[in-house]
N, C-alpha and C positions, 0 to 999 in steps of 0.2 A: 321582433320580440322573441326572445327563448321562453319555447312552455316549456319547454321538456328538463324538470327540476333537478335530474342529474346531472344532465348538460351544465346545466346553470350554473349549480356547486362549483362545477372542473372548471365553467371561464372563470366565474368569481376569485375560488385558487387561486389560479392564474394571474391576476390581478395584484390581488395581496402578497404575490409571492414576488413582486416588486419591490427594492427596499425604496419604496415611500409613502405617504399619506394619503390616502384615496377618502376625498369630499364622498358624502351618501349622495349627493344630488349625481354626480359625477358617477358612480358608479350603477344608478339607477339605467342614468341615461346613457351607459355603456352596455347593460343586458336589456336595455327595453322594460325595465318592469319600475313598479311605483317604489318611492322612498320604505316604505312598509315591509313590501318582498325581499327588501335587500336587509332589513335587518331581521325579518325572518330567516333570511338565508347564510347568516352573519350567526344566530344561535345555532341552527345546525352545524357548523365545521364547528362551534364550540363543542358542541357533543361529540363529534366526531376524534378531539382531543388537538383542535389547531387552535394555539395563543393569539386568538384575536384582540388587538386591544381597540377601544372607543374613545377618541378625545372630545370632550363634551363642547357646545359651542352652537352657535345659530346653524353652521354645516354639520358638522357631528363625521368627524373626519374616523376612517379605520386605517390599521396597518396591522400585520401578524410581525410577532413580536418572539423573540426567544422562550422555548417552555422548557418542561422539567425531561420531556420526550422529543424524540424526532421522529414529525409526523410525515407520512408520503409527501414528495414533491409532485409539480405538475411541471416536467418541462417541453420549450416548443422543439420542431427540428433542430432547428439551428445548436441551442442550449446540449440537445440528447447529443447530439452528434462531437460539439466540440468535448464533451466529458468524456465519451468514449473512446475518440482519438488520442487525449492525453492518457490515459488510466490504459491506454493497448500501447503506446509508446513506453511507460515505463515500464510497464509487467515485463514487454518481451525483453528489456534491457536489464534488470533486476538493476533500477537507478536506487541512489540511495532515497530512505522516503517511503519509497512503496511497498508494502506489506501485505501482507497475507490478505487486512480486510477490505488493502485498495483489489484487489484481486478479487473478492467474493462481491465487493459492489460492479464490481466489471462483468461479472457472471450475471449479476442480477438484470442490469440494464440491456446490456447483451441478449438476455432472454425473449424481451419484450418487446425489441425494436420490429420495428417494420423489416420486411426485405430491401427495400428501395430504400432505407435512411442503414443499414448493414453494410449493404455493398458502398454507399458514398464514405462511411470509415474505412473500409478494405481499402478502396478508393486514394483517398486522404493518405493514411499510413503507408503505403507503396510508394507513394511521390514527395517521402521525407527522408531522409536519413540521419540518425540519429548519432551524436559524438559518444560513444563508449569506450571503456578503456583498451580495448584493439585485442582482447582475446578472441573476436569471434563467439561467445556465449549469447548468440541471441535465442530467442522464444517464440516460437508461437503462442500469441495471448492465447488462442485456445485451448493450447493444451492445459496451462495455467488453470484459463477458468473452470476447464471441466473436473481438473486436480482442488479446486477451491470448492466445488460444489461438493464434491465428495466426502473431502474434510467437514463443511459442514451439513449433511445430510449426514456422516455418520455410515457410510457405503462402499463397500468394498472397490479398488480399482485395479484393472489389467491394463498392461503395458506393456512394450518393448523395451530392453534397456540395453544399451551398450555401454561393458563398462570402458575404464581408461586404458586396457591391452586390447580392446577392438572385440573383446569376447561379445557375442549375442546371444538373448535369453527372454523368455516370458518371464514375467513376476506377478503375480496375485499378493495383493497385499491392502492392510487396512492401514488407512492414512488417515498421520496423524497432524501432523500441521506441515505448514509449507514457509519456510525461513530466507529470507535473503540477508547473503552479507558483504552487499554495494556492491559486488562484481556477478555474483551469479547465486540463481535460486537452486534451493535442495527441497525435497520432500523427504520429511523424516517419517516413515510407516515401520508398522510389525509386517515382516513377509511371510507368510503361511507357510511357501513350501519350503522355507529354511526355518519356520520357527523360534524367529525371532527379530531384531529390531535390526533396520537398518536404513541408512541415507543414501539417496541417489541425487544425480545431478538433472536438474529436470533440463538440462539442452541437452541429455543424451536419450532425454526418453520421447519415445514417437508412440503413434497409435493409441493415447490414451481412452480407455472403453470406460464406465460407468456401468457395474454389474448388475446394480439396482439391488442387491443382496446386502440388508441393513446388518450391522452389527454393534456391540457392548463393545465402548473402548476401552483398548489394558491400561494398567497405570504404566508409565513411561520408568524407566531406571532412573533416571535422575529427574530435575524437579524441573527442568523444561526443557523448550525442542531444541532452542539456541544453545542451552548447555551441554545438550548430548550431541549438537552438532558439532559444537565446536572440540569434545574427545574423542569423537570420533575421526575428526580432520587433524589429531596431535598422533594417534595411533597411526592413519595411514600416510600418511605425511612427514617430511623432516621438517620438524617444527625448531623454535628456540623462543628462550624466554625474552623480554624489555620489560624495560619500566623506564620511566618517563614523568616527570614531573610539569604540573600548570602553574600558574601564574594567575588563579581562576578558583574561585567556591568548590566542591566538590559535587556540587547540589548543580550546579549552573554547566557544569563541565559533563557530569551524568544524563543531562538532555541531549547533549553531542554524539557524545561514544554510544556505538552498536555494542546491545550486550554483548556478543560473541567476543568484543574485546576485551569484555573485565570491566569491573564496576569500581571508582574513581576511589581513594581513601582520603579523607581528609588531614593536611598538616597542622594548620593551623586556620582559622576563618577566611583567609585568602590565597590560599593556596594548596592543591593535593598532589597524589602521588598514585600512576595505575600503573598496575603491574599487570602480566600477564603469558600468556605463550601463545604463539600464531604460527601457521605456516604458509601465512601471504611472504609475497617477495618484499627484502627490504625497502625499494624505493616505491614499492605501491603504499606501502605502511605509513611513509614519510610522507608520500602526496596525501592518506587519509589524517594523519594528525595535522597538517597544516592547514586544511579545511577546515579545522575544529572550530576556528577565528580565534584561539587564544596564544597566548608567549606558552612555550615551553621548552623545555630541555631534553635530551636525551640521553640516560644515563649507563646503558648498555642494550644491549649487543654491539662493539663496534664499528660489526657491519652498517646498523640502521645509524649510528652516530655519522659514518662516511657517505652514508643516503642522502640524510639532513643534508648537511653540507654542500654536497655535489648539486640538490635541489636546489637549494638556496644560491650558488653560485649564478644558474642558469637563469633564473627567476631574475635575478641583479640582472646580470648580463643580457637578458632580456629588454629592461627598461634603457638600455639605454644610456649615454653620458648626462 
């Protein structure tokens, strides 16, 4: 029998956090305690703000239920562990998907593990190798999460950075968000000692420190991180423009494309048109619009017209007679 009513709470959790129906008799006689404690203890996660619901009936079945919040989970090793292994696989890859707040949930869990369920991830992720697209841009999750804590704590960060001529450099800067776009993540920060904004490639940055030195964020020059990154990579970069037409909603085709590409126009109700400028290589572009899963066209740059193609040859040629 659990006396200890904290305890109890965390197995019950635990329990509920099962997707299915847990009888009260059934759940009694999994904590040891009478039909009565359990729905005593079934009001309290109520207050605590967890959507328990009640199905009425001679058993009087519980299950937690979607709410208007998300409330703490309870999970076991096994559970802790495989989320962590997934969410440290994609950070250090910058897969498409993973974002800033798969990143600051990886900091969080990450915080609070055991040493002994830490090291079986390090573990884990060491004895996988992951398919990326073969620039070498991998990650230390860590640096990531500690760049993710700082963004949201609001905290000054030091680093090392080396930029693309090999030059090496301190940087004190307050960061401002952290953006991936499917091949590699940037931190977009103000930097102090040059006063002013600037993106770095977080696979070139080591040493990440946490100053603990809180600060008031600037307004950003433009109206978000992905926007400034993406003029900032047309500046330093030989960029060109495409446009590309779907075969696809505008609305339906916008859940596909990474802002950093442009945001989709619509022609008519089943079909749109994005335009944009990039300075990815043409056949990475081709391989990202044909992931999209819709028919499309290519309408210029040439080059990406001769991408398409060459891709699609291979793809054929692939399958076979």
């Amino acid at each position: 029998m659990t006396t200890d009513t904290p305890a109890r709470l965390l197995q019950l959790l635990s329990l509920l956090q099962t997707p299915r129906e847990w009888p009260g008799g059934e759940l009694a006689d999994r904590l040891g305690v009478s039909r009565r404690t359990v729905r005593r203890d079934i009001d309290r996660l109520r207050e605590l703000g967890y959507p328990v619901q009640a199905t009425l009936g001679a058993e009087g079945g519980y299950r937690l239920v979607a709410g208007k919040a998300m409330p703490p989970l309870v999970l076991d090793d096994e559970e802790a562990v495989a989320i962590a292994v997934g969410l440290r696989a994609g950070a250090g890859h910058a897969l498409e998907g993973v974002d800033e707040a798969s990143v600051r949930a990886l900091a969080k869990l990450e915080q609070v593990l055991p040493a002994r369920l830490r090291h079986r991830v390090s573990t884990l992720q060491a004895a996988t190798t992951p398919l990326t697209s073969g620039d070498g841009a991998s990650i230390a999750p860590e640096t990531l999460t500690v760049m993710a804590s700082t963004v949201a704590g609001r905290e000054r960060l030091r680093f090392a950075y080396r930029a693309g001529d090999g030059t090496a450099s301190r940087r004190l800067t307050e960061p401002y968000r952290l953006v991936s776009t499917g091949r590699r993540w940037y931190l977009v920060a103000y930097d102090l000692d040059r006063a002013d904004w600037r993106t770095f490639r977080v696979d070139r940055v080591s040493d990440p420190f946490a100053t603990g030195t809180r600060f008031t964020p600037r307004e950003l020059p433009t109206g978000s991180a992905a926007e400034y990154l993406r003029r900032s990579m047309q500046r330093h970069q030989e960029s060109y423009d495409f446009e590309v037409t779907f075969g696809a909603p505008a609305e339906a085709v916008a859940t596909r494309v990474p802002s950093w590409l442009g945001v989709p126009e619509a022609i008519d109700e089943g079909s749109c048109r994005l335009r944009g400028r990039t300075a990815d290589a043409a056949d990475w572009l081709a391989v990202r619009l044909a992931l999209l899963g819709y028919e499309f066209t290519v309408r210029e740059p040439t080059e990406l017209v001769r991408s398409v193609r060459e891709l699609g040859g291979r793809l054929v040629r692939a399958g076979g007679d």
